[in-house]
N, C-alpha and C positions, 0 to 999 in steps of 0.2 A: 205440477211444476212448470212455471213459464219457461220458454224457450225464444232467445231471440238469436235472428238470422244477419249474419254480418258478410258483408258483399265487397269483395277488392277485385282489383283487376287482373294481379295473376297468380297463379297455381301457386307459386314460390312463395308469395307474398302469404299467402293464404297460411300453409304450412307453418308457417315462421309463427303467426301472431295465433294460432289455434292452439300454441304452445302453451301463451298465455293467459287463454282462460279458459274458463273452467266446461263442466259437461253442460252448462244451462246455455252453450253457443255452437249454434251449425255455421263455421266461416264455408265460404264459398268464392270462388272468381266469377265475375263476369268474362276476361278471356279477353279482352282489352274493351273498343265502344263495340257495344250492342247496335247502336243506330250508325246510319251514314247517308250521306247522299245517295242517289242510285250511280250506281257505274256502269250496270247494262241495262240492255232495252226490257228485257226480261224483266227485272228489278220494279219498273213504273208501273202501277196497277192498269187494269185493261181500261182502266176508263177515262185516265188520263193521257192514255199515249198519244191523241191527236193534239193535245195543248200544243202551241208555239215553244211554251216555256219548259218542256218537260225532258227535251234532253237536256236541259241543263240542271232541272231537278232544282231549281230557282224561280218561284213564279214572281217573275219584276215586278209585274202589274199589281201586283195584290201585295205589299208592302214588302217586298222581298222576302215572300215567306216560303221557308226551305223543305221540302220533300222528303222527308225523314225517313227512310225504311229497313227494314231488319233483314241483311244480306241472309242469302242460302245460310253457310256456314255458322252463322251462329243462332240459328232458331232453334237448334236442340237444346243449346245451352240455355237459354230463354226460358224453353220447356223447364228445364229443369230448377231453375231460380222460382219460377213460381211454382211448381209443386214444393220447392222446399218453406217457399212464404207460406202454403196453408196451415202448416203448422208453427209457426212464428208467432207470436205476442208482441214483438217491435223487429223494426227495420233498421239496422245502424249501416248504411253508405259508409265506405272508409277506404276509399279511392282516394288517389294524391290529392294535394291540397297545392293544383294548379288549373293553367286554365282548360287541360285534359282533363285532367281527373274532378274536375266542378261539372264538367258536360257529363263523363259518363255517368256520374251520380245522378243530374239530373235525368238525362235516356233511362236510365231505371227505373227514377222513380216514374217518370212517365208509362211507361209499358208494361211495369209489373204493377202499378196502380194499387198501392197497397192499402188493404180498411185498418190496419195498424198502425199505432204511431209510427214516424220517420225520422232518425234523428242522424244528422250528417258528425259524423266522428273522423276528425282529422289530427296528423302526428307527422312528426319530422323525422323521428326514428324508430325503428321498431326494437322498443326494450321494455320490458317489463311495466316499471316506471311510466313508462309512457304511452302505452294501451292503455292503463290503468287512468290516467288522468283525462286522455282521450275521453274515455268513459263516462267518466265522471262529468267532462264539461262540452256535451255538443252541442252543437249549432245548427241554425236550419244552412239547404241550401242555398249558395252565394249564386243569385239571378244576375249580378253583374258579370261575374267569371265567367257566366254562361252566355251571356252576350258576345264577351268580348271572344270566346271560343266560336260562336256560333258565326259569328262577323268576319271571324278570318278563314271560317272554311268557306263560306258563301263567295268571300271575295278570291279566294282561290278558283272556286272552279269558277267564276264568271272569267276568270284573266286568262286560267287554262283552254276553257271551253270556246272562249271567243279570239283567241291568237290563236291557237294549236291549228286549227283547219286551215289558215293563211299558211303556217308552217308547211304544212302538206303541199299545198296548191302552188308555192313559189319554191320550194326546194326539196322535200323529199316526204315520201307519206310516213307516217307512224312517229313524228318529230313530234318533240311539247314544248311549250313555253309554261313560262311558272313564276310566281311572281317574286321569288325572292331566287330562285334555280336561276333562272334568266341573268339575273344580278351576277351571282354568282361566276356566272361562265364568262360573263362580260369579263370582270377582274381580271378572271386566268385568260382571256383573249388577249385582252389588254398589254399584259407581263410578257405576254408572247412575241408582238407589235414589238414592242420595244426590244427584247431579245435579237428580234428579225431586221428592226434597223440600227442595231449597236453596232458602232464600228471599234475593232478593236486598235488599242494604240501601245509600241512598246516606248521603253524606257529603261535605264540604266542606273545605277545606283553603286555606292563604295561601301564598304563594311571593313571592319580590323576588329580583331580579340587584340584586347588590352591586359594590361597590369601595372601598378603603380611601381616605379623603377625599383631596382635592388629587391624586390618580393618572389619569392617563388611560386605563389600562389596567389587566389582573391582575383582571376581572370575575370572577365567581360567583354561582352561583342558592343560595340559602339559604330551606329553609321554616320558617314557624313550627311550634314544637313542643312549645311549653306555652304560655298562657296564667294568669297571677293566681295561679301555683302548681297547676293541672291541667292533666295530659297531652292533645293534642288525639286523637282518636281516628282510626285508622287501620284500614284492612280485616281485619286481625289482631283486634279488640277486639271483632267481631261473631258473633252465633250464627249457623251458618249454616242453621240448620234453623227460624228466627223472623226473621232480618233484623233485631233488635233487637239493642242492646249485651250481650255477653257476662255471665252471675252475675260475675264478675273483674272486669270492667272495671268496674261499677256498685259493686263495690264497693271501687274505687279511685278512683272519681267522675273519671272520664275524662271530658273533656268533648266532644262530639256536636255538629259546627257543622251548622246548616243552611242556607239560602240567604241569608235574608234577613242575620242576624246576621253570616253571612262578608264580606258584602259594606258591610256597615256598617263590621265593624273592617278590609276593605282600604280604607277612605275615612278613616276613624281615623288608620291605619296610615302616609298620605300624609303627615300633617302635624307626625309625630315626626321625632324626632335618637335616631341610633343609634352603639353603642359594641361593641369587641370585650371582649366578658367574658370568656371562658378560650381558652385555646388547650390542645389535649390530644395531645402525638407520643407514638407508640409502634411499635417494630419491631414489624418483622413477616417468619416465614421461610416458606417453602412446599417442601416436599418435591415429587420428578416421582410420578407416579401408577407403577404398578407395572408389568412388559410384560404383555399382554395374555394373558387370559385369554379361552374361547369367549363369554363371556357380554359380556363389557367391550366384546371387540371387535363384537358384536351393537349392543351400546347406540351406541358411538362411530362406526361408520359407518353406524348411521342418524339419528345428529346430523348428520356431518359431510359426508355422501355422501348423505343419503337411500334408503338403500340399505332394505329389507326386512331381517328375519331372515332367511328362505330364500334370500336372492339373496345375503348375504353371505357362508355357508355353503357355497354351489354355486362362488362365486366361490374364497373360501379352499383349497375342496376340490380346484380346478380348480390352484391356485399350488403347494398341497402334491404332488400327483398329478407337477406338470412341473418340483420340483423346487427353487422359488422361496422356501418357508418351510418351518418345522416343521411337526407332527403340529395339527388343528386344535380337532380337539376334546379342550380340557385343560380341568383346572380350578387348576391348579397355577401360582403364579408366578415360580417357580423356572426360573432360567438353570441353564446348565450352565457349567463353566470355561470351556469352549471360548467360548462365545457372551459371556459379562461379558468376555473378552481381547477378543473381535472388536472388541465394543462400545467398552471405553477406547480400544481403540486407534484406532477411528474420532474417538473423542473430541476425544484430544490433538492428530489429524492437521486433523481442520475446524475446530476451536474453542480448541485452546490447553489449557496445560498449566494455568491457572486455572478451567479447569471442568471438572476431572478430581478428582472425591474423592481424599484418599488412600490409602483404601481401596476395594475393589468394595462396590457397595450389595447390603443381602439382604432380600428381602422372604418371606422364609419364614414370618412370622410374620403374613401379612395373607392371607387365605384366607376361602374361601366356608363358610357353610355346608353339612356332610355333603363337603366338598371330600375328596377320593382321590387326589391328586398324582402320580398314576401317570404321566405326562408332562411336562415339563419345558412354558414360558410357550409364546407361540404369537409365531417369532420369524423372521427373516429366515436361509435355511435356509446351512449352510456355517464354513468357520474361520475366513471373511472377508465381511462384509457387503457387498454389490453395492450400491451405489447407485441408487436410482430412476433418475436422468440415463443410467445405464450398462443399465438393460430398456426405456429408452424405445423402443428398435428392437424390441423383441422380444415384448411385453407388450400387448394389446389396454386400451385405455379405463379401462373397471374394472378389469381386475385391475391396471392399475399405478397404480391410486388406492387400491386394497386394501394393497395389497404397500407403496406410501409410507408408509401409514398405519404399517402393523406397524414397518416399520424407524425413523420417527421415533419410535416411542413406545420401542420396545427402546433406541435410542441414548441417548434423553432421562433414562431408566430410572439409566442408570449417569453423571448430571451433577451436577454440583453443586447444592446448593438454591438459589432464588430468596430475593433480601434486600431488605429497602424498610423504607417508613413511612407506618405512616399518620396520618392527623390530623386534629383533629375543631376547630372552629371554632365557639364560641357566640356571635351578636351579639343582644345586649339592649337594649329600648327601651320608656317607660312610655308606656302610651294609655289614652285615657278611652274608655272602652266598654259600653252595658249589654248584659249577659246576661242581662237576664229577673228580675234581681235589684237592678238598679237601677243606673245610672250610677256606675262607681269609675274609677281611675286604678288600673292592673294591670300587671306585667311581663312584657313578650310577648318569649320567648326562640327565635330564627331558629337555625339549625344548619346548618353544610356540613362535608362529608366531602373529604378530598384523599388522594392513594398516590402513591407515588414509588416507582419502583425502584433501588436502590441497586446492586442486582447483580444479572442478569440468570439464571445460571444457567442449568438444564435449558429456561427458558421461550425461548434461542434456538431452538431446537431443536423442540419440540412447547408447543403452547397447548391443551389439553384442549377441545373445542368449535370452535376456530377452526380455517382453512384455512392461512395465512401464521402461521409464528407471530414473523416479523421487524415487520411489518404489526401484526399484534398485540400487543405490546411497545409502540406508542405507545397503542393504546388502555388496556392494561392503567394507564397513568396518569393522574390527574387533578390537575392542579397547581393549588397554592391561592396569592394573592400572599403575601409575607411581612407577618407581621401582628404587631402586640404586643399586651397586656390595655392597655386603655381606649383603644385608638384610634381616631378618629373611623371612621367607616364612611356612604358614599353610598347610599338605597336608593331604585334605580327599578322601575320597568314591574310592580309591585306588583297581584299575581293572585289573585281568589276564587275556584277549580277545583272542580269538580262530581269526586264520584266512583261509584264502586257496585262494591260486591262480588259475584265472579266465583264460580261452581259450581266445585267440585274439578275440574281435569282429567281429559277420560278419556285411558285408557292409550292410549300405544302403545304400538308393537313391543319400543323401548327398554322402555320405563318396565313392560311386562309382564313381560318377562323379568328386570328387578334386583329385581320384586317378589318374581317365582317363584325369584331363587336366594335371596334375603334369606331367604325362607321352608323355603327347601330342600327344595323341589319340583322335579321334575326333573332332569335332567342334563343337562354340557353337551353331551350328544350328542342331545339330545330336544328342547331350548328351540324351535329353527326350527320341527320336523315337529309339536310341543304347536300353535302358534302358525295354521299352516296348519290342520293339523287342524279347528283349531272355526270357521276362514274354510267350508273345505270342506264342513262339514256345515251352514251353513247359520247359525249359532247367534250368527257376528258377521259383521259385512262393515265394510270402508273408509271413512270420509268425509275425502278426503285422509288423513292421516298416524294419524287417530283409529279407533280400534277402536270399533264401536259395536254391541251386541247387542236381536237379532233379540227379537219379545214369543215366540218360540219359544223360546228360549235363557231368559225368564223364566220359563217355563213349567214348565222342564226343570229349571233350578233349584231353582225351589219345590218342588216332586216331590222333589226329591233332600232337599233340606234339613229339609223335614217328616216325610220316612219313611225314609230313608236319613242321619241328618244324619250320623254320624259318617265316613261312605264321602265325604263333602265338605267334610267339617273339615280346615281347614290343618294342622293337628300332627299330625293321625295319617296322614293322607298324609306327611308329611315323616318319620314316623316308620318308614312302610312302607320307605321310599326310603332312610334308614341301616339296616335289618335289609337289604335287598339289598345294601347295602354289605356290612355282616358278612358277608355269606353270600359276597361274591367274597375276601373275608380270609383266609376258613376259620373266621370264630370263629363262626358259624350254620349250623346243617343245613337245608336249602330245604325238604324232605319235613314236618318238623313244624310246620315254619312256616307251610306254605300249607295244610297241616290245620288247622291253628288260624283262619289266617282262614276257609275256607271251613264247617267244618262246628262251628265256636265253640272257644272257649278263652282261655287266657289273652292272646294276641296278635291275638284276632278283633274283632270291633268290640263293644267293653261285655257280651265273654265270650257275644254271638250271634254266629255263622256268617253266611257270604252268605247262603247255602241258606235256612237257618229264617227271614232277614228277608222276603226275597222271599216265602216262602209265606206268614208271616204278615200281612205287609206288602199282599197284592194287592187284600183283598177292602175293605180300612181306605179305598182311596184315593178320594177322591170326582175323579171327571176336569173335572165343571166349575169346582167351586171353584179346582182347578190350574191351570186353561186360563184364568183370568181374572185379570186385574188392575182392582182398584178405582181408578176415576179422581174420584170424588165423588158428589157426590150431588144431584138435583132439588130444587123448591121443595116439593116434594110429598115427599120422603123417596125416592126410586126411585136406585136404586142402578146409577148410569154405570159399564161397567166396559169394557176393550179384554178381549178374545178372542182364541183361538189357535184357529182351525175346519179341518175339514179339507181345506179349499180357501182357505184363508189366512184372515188376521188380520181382524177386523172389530171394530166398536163395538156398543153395544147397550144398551139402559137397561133392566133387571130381566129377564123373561123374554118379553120384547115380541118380536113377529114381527121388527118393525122394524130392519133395522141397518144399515150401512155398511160396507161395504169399505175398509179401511185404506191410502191411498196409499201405496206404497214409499219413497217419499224422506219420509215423516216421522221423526223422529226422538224417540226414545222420551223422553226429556225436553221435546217441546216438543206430548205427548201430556197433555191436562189434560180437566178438564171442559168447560170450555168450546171447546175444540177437537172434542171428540167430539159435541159437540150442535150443532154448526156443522155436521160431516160429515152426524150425520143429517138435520140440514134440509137439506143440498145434496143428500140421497140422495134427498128428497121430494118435491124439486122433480127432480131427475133421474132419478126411476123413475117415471114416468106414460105412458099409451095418449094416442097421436098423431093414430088414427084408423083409418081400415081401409084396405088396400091392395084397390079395386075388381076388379082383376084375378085374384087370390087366393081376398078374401074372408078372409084373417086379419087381425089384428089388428099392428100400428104400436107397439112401445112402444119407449120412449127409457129407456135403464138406464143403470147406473157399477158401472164393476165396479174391480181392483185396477189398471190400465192406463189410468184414465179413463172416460169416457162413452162409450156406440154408441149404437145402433140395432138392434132385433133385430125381424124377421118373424113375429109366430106365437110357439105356445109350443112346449118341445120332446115329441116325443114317447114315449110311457114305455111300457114293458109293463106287463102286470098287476104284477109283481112292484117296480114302480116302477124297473127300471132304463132305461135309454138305448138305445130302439131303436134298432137297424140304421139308417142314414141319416136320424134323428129329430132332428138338431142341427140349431135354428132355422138361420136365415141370419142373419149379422151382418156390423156396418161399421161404423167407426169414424167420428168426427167430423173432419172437414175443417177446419184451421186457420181461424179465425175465426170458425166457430160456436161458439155456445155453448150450455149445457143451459135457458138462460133465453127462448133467443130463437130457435128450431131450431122447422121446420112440419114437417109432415105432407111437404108434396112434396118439401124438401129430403132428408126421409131416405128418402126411396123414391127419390130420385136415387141417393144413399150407396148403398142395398141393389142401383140396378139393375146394379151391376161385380159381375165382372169381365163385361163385354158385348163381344158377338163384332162385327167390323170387316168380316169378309168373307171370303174365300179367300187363299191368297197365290198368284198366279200358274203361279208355278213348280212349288209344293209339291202347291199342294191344299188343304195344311191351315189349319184356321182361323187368324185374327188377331186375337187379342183384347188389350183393353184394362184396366188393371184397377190397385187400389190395394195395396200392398204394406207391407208393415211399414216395409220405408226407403223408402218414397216410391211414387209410379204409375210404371209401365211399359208397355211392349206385350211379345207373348211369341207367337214361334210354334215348329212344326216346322219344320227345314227338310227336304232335299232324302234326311241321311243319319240324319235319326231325332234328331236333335239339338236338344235346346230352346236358342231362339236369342230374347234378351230385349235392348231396350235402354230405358231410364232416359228417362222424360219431364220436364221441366224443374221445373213444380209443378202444381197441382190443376185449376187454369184449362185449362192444355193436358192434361190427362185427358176433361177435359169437352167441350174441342173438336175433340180430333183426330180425324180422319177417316180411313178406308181408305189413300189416297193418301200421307195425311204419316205414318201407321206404315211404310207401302210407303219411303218414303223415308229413314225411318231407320234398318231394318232391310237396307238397302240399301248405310249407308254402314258400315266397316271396323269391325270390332269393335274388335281388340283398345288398339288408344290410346285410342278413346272410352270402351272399355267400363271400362279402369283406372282414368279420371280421374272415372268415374262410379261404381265400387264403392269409393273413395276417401271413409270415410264421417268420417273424424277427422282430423289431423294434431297429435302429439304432444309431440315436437318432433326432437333428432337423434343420431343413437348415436354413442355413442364409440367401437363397432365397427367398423360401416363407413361411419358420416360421412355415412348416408342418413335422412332422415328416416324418422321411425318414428310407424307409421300401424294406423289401426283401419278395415278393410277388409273390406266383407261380399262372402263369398266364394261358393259353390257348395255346400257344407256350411256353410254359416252363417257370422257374422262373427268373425274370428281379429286379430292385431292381427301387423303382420309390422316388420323392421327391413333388407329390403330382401335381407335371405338366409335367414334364420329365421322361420317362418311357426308360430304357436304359437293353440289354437284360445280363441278366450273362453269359461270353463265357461256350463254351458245353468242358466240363472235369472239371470246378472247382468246387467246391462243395457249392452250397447257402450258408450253416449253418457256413461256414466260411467266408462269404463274413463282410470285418469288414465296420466302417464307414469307411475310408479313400477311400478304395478300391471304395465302391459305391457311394460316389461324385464323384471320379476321372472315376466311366465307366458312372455316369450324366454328366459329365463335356464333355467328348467325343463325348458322344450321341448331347449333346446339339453344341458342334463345328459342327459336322456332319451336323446336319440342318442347321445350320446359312452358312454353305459352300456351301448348296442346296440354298440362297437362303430363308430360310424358317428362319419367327421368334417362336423360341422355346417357349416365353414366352410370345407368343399373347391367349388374352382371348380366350376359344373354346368358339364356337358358338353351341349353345341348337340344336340339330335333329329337333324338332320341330318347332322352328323360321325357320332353313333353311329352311325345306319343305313348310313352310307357301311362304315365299319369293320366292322362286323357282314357286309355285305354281301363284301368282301374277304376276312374271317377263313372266311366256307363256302367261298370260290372257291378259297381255298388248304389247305382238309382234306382229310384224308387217308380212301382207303375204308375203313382200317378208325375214323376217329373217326365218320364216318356212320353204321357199324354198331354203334359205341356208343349212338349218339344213338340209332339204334331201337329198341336195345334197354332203354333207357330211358325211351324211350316209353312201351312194351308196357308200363311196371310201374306207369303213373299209372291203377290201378285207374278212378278216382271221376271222373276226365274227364266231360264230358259227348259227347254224338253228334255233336254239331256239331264238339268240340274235336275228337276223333280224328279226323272227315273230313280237317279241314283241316291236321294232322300226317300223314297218310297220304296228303295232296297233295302236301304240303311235300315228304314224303320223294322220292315218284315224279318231283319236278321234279329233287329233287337228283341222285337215279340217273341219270335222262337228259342230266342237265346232265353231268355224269362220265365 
């Protein structure tokens, strides 16, 4: 019987499609790419490490041809692919049908080198149906996809490899540039700029609730919005960069209330008679927004869900893999037949044959730019749409908040448009009022807006933003009462409203990514890992939902923009990004092209190469000018500026010894002059000698470093060469909740430095008991009996100070493990829609991770737990849990009891056989690198089991 071997990229994937066919198929993952460039020195074979070219794993000279090799980590896996091809009769590839998954196909078929036919089998969904057709019709591998894959990793790490080390050498080591990341961080630099020179502007405004006279009802708020024939002025009318009225507006003589004057014409305003002056209806139609594209669906579930980029991504990837939707990363909004019939026919079945177009809708004409439509929209997968109601058994939390999402917006996709009106309502009335120009009688013109929906359309069905779109459909109106021109009109509770204008938004997640496809940067298979990327390196971090960048990420910027500008210009990156298009078309050859940008030409940046920028470029850069930002200036002319130092950010007025250390939770807009000469006076007052420690003989000083104030002992001590001798790091301690750097003696910080201080013996052990102050709080901490460090959690500072031998004795006494959970219990988040457990930030044995009661995912090292919100700690659960499922490994398999297994384990020797013993030893004997210890006690094992036998 033939047997053929079908090869996808991961575990899940595999699972899903092994459903549908039959015993004559071994599926298998590859585990994502098999090949890669090298990453470490290790990686480059011995005989190439002396090349020029070979850290870069790019040999230029020789046609840009790239260095291909099989990391540690996946040569098992390797192993195992080809022993499963010996026994294979054909080879079916059946990795995504992009420019990923064209390369991994090809690395396979390269490496595993099959003597059987190879037939490349690609699908957009995985259904039945659709493996089956797959099958039916494949195709060889697509050499241009694998170009154009090949061309943008090459060109990655030449831009990585050849900027990165400037990074190091002009502002801090272990920094990257990236050629679309760099882009990136610029934006959110950018937003920040701006943020940091918006001046803010107030303004005033009148409002009255109305009613048509003699009514008791049919109320409405109407504001004034002109006055004596000029516009009143609104947050739109201002510069944001002065806070003053806009050149436009001033020369539209817009008029600018301010306090006093608003409130004069809302007491004016009390003792007219008002009339309706026009009334203005006008339809209005609304088309449904398009089925979802990667990027759409990015923006719309973290409007609607909160959801991240990456967590939406892991989730959709997770729906497509089992089966649930289409292919995910599309740029295309293009149905297929099958999926517009699904759709109507959902249509007519829940909503009627009145909100069924008469024809299918097409949206081929509404597309991204640099868009490649190689995939059809991103839709609910199958000939027949399942209903959310119908996975609610089946579908964890999110993903059946993802998967609703898709299928309302494909359904809504193919309905009728929404029909209504709207209508605009002037009421006019003369007041005496002066402006500064003398007492007139003036016509103050009030305005309300009203919308009615007439016909409801696609809006039953999906509300773009909203959760209920039935629910939403009453908000979408605002009904106005029925009114005619000159009718009398009632006006009360008549309000003078303070305003001020608001700094541009910073991005988030959405609003990053519809910038970067507006621009046509990126793709949608990049937008998530873009987005990660410059979190990871440090360059932005979170505050709630807003992206905010690092003065590192300023720093980096500038560097780029000053001497690099064209390598962080929006167009020519977006330009880069359509010649790798061409190049996966066929209508560009990759080899001239990545000549030209690297060593100059007509496609290189302003006809320079990387190459000649970088060399000419290195000796140009001054690193302080780079590393600094000006925040103002003294009375004196001295020049405030924020820094990027090699042990973090600081303040500093010209080239003064004097600085500060930049608290991490400021934020780079709310960084001014006057903020940074505040820090230095608090550094001034918190950087002085306390006194001398008697006992010692050093010296007591009180610092502030990027964590706050201490206390340090002594200075540290240095070799000749000024580094950090061996055991030369002063002693420090931090300050104890209620002190402060104002009001802090001499004995209280020799209290602070006398922890962690020893208690006494412990009994049983021996070993010491000590007491001592911990990043999350005081503890005590001993050895016990079997070498094991055994800690428990003191209440607060007071019981550090007081406890005694005895009452550590007593609570290292009582049970660990319920006390110890409810005390490494550092956050509570709130509660997953996985397993309905609350989801917790937990410091753990390796440091604090944040877990959801089965998924235990670790916090990366620099951000701070107490800020880890919920969003953030799904999305590093969500991670953590991809991570397994890529191994391989089901995240959400019940764990099995310690003690069941050892029971079983125990069973499983009693009932082997002599010769699987002699297997086992014989496998022993081959674990070269064991240690002496380990083979004793395998060569005990063994003699028990012989005698046991």
């Amino acid at each position: 019987m033939s047997k053929a071997l079908v090869i996808v990229e991961s575990p899940a994937k595999a699972r899903t499609i092994s459903r549908y066919l039959g015993d004559g198929y071994t599926v298998e993952s590859s585990i994502g790419h098999i090949r890669d460039l090298p990453s470490k020195p290790d990686e480059i074979p011995a005989s190439l490490r002396k090349k020029s070219w070979a850290r870069t794993g790019v040999d230029i000279d020789n046609d840009f041809t790239p260095l291909w090799v099989i990391p540690v980590e996946k040569r098992q896996q390797v192993k195992k692919l080809k022993e499963l091809l010996k026994d294979a009769d054909v080879l079916y590839l059946a990795t995504d049908e992009d420019r990923e998954g064209e390369a991994i196909a090809w690395h396979l078929k390269e490496v595993l080198a099959p003597k059987v036919p190879v037939k490349r089998m690609v699908f957009h969904e995985i259904t039945k149906s659709a493996i089956k057709s797959a099958l039916e019709n494949p195709r060889e591998v697509d050499r241009r996809l694998v170009d154009a894959q090949e061309a943008r990793r090459i060109l990655d790490r030449l831009y990585g490899y050849e900027l990165s080390p400037i990074l190091w050498r002009k502002i801090r080591p272990r920094l990257s540039a990236g050629r679309v990341q760099s882009v990136a961080t610029r934006l959110v630099v950018e937003r920040e700029r701006a943020r940091m020179a918006f001046r803010s502007a107030t303004y005033w405004s009148v409002a009255a609730m109305m009613q048509p006279s003699g009514s008791s009802s049919g109320s409405f708020e109407a504001e004034l919005f002109e006055l004596g024939g000029r516009q009143l002025a609104t947050g739109r009318h201002f510069d944001a960069n002065t806070g003053e009225l806009s050149q436009s507006a001033r020369e539209k003589n817009v008029l600018q209330l301010d306090e006093t004057p608003a409130n004069a014409l809302r007491s004016a305003l009390e003792q007219t008679d008002y009339r309706v002056k026009e009334i203005d209806t006008k339809p209005f139609t609304r088309r449904p927004q398009p089925p979802f594209i990667t990027s759409t669906l990015q923006q719309e579930a973290s409007r609607k869900l909160s959801y991240t980029a990456a967590r939406t991504m892991r989730v959709a990837q997770r729906l497509y893999e089992q089966g649930y939707i289409t292919y995910m990363r599309t740029d295309s909004t293009t149905l297929s037949q099958q999926a517009i019939d699904a759709a109507r026919s959902l249509v007519r079945e829940r909503y009627g044959d009145e909100y069924l177009p008469p024809e299918p809708r097409s949206y081929s004409k509404q597309k991204a730019k640099g868009a490649q439509e190689a995939h059809e929209a991103i839709r609910p997968a199958g000939e027949t749409f399942r209903t959310p109601d119908e996975l609610r058994g089946e579908l964890d939390g999110e993903s059946l908040k993802l998967y609703e999402l898709v299928w309302k917006r494909t359904v809504a996709s193919q309905m009728k448009d929404a029909r209504g009106e709207r209508s605009k309502v002037t009421v006019a009335t003369q007041v005496h009022v002066d402006l500064g120009e003398g007492s007139a009688e003036r016509e103050a013109l009030f305005a309300a807006t009203g919308k009615v929906i007439l016909f409801p359309g696609y809006l039953r069905a999906y509300v773009e933003g909203a959760d209920d779109p039935e629910a939403e459909l009453a908000d979408q109106e605002r009904l106005l009462p029925k009114m005619n021109p000159g009718d009398g009109i009632d006006a009360r509770d008549i309000e003078a409203r303070s305003h001020a204008t608001n700094p541009p938004a910073r991005y988030t997640e959405a609003s990053l990514v519809k910038d970067l496809e507006e621009r046509g940067i990126g793709r949608p298979s990049t937008y998530a890992s873009i987005i990660q990327t410059i979190q990871d390196r440090g360059y932005v971090w979170k505050q709630g939902s807003a992206l905010v960048p690092t003065l590192t990420a300023f720093a980096v910027t500038r560097l780029l923009e000053k001497h690099f500008d064209e390598l962080v210009d929006y167009d020519f990156t977006a330009r880069m990004e359509s010649d790798l298009d061409l190049i996966s078309s066929g209508e560009k050859n990759a080899r001239p092209w990545l000549k030209a940008f690297y060593f100059g030409g007509n496609n290189g940046a302003s006809g320079h190469g990387l190459k000649e920028r970088v060399g000419i470029k290195l000796d140009d850069i001054d690193a302080r000018e780079i590393c600094s930002v000006e925040l103002g200036r003294t009375e004196d002319g001295g020049v405030i500026a924020a820094r990027v130092g090699r042990y973090g950010p600081y303040v500093q007025v010209d080239d003064d010894d004097k600085r500060a250390p930049l608290p991490e939770a400021i934020l780079p807009d709310q960084l001014d002059a006057k903020a940074a000469l505040e820090l230095l006076k608090q550094q001034d007052l918190a950087n002085r000698e306390l006194g001398v420690d008697e006992a010692s003989g050093k010296t007591v000083f009180l610092k502030t470093g990027a964590y706050g104030p201490y206390v340090q002992l002594g200075e540290p001590e240095l070799t000749p060469k000024g580094n950090l001798k061996k055991g030369g790091k002063p002693k420090m301690a931090s300050l104890w909740p209620g002190m402060t750097v104002e009001t802090i003696t001499l004995e209280q910080a020799l209290q602070l430095l006398s922890y962690p201080k020893v208690l006494g013996p412990h009994p049983d052990s021996g070993e010491e008991i000590t007491v001592q102050d911990g990043k999350y709080g005081p503890y005590v901490q001993t050895i016990d009996g079997e070498g094991k460090r055994q800690t428990r959690s003191l209440e607060n500072h007071e019981h550090l100070r007081t406890i005694d031998l005895a009452g550590a004795l007593t609570l290292l006494a009582k049970p660990r493990e319920r006390r110890a959970r409810s005390q490494q219990v550092m956050k509570e988040l709130g509660v997953s829609e996985v397993t309905g457990k609350a989801i917790e930030v937990r410091n753990g044995r390796f440091g604090p991770y944040v877990t959801d009661g089965q998924v235990n995912a670790t916090i990366p090292r620099g951000r701070d737990p107490e800020s880890v919100d919920l969003a953030q700690a799904l999305d590093l659960i969500a991670a953590r849990e991809q991570k397994m499922r890529d191994k391989g490994e089901d995240p959400r398999a019940a764990k099995k009891k310690k003690g069941a297994s050892k029971k079983k384990a125990a069973t499983t020797e009693k009932k082997s056989t002599t010769k699987k013993a002699a297997t086992t030893k014989k496998k022993s004997t081959t674990k070269k690198k064991s240690t002496t210890k380990k083979k004793a006690a395998k060569k005990k094992a063994s003699k028990a089991s012989t005698k046991k036998k």
